[in-house]
C-alpha positions in Angstrom: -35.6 28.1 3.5 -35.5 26.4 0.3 -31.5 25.9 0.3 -32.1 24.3 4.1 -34.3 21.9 2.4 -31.9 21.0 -0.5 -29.5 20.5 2.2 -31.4 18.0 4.3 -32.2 16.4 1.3 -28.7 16.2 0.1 -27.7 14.9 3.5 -30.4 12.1 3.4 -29.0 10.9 0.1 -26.0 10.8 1.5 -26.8 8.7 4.4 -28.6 6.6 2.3 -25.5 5.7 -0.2 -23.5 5.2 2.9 -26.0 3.0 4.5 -25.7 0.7 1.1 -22.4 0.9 0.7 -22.0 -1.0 3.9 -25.4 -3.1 3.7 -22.8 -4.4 0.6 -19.7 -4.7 2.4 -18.3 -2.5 -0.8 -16.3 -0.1 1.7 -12.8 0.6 0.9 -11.5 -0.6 4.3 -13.4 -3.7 3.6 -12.5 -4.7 0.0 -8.9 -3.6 1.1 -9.3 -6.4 3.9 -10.4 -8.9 1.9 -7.5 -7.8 -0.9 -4.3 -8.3 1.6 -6.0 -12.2 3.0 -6.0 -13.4 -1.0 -2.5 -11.8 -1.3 -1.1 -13.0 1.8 -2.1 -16.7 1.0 -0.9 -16.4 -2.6 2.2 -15.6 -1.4 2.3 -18.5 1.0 1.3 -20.8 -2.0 4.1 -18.8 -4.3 6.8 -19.4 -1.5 5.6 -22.9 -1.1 6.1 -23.6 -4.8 9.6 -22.3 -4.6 10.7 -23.8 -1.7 9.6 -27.1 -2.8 11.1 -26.9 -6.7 14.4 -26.6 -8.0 13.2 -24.8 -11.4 15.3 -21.9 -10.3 18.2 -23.5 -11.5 17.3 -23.9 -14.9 16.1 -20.3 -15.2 19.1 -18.5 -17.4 21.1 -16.5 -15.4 20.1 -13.2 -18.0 16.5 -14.0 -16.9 16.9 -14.6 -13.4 19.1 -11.1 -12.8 16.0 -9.6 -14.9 13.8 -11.3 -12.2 16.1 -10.0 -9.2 16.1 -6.5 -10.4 12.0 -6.1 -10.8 11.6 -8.0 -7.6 14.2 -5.3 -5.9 12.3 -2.3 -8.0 8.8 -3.4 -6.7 10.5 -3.9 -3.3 11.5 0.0 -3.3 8.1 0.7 -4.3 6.3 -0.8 -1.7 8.6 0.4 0.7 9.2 4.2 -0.3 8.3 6.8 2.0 9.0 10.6 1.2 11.2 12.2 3.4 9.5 14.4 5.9 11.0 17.8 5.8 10.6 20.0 9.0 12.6 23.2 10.1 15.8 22.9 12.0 17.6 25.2 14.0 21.2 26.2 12.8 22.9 24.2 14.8 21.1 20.7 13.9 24.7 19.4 12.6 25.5 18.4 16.4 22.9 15.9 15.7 24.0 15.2 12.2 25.5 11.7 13.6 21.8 10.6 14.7 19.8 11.8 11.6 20.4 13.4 8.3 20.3 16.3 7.6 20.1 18.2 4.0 
């Protein structure tokens, strides 16, 4: 019965480190929360800054291509998503003009 003891007391410390985790608001769902308001209003300030100046016209057109091509690179980041691969039955190429197939 010892090892059903350790795990109740293992159990209780767990409960207890979640119970201060969200006492402190430190939850990854939380933090994350709180992460996408400040960039959401940064990037309304950013926009806002842009919009209202006409600095991008003295930016070198070498530097402003370098600017494109990182803002297009972070762009693909963001937005990749693996491809999901599933079986198909032989004849999936009547469908090949709906999805694509490999």
């Amino acid at each position: 019965w010892n090892g059903e003891l350790l795990q109740e007391v293992k159990e209780a410390q767990y409960f207890e480190l979640e119970n201060t985790i969200q006492k402190y608001e430190l939850m990854r769902g939380a933090r994350f929360e709180v992460y996408c308001k400040i960039l959401k209003e940064a990037m309304k300030e950013l926009e806002d800054r842009v919009i209202n100046s006409s600095d991008f016209q003295t930016i070198p057109t070498d530097k402003l291509l370098s600017m494109i091509e990182k803002l297009e690179e972070r762009i693909n980041k963001d937005t990749f998503r693996e491809l999901l691969k599933v079986p198909a039955p032989d004849d999936i190429a009547l469908f090949e003009k709906y999805i694509e197939v490999y």
